[in-house]
N, C-alpha and C positions, 0 to 999 in steps of 0.2 A: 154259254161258254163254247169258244169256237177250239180253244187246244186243250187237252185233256195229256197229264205227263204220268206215268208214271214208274216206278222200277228202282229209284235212288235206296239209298241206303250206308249202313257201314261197313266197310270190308277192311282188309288187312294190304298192307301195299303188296303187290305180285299177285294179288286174286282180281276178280273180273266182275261186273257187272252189265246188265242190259238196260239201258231206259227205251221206251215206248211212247209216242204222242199219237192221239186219237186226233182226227179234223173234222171237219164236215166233208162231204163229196165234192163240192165245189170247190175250195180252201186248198185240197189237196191236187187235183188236179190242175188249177191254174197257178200254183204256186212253185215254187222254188223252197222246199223245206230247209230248217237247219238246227243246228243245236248251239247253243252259245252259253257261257259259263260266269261268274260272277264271286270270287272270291272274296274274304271281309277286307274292307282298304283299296279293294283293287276295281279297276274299270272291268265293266263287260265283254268280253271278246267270244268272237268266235272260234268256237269248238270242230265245227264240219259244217256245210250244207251238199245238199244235191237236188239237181235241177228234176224240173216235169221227165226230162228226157231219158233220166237217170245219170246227169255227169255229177262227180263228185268233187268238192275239195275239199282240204284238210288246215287246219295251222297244223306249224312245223312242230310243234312240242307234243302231238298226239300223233303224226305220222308214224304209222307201221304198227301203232297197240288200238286205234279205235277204227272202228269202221261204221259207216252211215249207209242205213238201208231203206226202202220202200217196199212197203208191203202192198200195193195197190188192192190187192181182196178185199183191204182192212181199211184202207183211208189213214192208214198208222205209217211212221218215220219211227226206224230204231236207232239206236246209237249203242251198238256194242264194244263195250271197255276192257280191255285186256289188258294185262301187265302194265295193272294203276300204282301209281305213286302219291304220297303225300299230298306231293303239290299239286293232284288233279283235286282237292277237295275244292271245294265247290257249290254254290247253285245252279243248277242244270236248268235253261230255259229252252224250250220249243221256241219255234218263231219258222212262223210264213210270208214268206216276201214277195210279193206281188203289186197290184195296183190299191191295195192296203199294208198295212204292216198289222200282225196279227202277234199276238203272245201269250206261252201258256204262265200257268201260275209258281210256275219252279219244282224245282224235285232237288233235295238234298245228298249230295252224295258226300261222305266224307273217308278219308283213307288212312289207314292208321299203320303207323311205321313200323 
């Protein structure tokens, strides 16, 4: 198992959560980490990524409540959730993008009104 996720859970809309992916050493360093989301009905998209170098982006529906980190000590990508709503409920995927595509196995998060 190359991504290790986890942190999901259930909260209340307006409270906060962290998710955490574990990599390997090399995984994490040659890649471009991100987080991507999967609702029931709905296509895959992306949540955040940030590059090796540490640049970041966001979709426009999470700008200014989530934030995407690198922990390099830890070979770990956070994703901290602030002032979640409904509609961030969710599967939460890891994903390293590189000269492979790599993916973890989901973390559930769901958010109750």
């Amino acid at each position: 198992v190359q991504l290790v996720e986890s942190g999901g859970g259930l909260v209340q809309a307006g409270g906060s959560l962290r998710l955490s992916c574990a990599a390997s050493r090399s995984i994490f360093l040659s890649n471009t980490m991100g987080w991507y989301r999967q609702a029931p009905g709905k296509q895959r998209e992306l949540v955040a990524a940030i590059t090796s170098g540490g640049r970041s982006n966001y979709a426009d529906s999470v700008k200014g409540r989530f934030t995407i980190s690198r922990g390099d000590d830890k070979n770990t990508v956070y994703l901290q959730m602030n002032s979640l709503k409904p509609e961030d409920t969710a599967v939460y995927y890891c994903n390293a993008e590189g000269a492979f595509n790599y993916w973890g196995q989901g973390t559930q998060v769901t958010v109750s009104s």
